[in-house]
C-alpha positions as CSV (number, residue, x, y, z in Angstrom):
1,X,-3.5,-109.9,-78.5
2,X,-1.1,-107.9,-80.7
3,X,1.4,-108.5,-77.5
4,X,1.2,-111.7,-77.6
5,X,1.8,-112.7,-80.8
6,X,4.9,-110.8,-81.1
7,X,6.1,-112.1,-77.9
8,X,5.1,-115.5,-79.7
9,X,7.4,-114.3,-82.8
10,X,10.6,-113.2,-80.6
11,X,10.7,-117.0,-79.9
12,X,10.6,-118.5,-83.2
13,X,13.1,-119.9,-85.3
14,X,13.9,-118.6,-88.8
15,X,12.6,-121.5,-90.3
16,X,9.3,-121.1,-88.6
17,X,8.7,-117.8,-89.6
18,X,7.1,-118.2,-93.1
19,X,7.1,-115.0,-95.4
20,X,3.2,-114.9,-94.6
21,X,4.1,-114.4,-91.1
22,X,6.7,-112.2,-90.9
23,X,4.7,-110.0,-93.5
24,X,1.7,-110.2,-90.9
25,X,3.8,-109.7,-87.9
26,X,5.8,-106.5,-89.4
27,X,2.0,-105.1,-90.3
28,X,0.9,-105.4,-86.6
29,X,4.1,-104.0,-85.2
30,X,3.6,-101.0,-87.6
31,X,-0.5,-100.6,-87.3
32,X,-0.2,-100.9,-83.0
33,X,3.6,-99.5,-82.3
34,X,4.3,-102.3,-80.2
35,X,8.0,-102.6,-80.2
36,X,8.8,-103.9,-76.3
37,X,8.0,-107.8,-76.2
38,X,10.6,-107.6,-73.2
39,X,10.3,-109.9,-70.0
40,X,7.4,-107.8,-67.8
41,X,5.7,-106.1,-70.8
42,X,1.9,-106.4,-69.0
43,X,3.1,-104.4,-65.8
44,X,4.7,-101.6,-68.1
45,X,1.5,-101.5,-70.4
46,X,-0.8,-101.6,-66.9
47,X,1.1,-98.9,-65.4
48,X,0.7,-96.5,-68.9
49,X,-3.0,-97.0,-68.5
50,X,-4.6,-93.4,-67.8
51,X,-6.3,-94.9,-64.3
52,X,-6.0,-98.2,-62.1
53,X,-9.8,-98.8,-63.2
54,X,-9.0,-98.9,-66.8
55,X,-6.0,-100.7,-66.2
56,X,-8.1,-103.3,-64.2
57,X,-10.2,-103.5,-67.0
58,X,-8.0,-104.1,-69.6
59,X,-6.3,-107.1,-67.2
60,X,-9.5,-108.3,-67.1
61,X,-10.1,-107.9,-70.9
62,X,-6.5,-109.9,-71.8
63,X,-7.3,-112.7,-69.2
64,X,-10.6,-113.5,-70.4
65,X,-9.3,-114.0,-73.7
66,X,-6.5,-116.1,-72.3
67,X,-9.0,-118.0,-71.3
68,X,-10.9,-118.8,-73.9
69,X,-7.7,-119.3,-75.9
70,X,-6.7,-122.4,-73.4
71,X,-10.3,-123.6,-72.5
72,X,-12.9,-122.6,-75.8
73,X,-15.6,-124.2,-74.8
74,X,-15.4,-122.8,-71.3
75,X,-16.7,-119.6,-72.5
């Protein structure tokens, strides 16, 4: 989640990011040391995952809450 919304801030415009966000956003960047929101961040995070299992778990994990981000009710 922390991945997404700083991929989600690396797209914004000044003027949409509000001193409330940018304050929120520098937290998480500093609390998880996510600094890469480059193009093919989920295979470089999969790949730094001690084992394919935990790696396959953790996809898992960030497409199930994809999901219920699109589709609430679905869950």
């Amino acid at each position: 989640m922390a991945q997404i919304l700083l991929v989600d801030d690396s797209h914004r415009s000044d003027q949409a990011r509000t001193s409330t966000w940018s304050d929120a956003i520098e937290g998480l960047r500093s609390r998880t040391g996510v600094t890469n929101v480059a193009a093919g961040w989920l295979i470089t995070w999969m790949v730094e995952q001690p084992s394919a299992r935990q790696a396959a778990q953790c996809l898992k994990a960030v497409l199930t809450v994809l999901g219920d981000m699109v589709e609430p009710g679905a869950a």
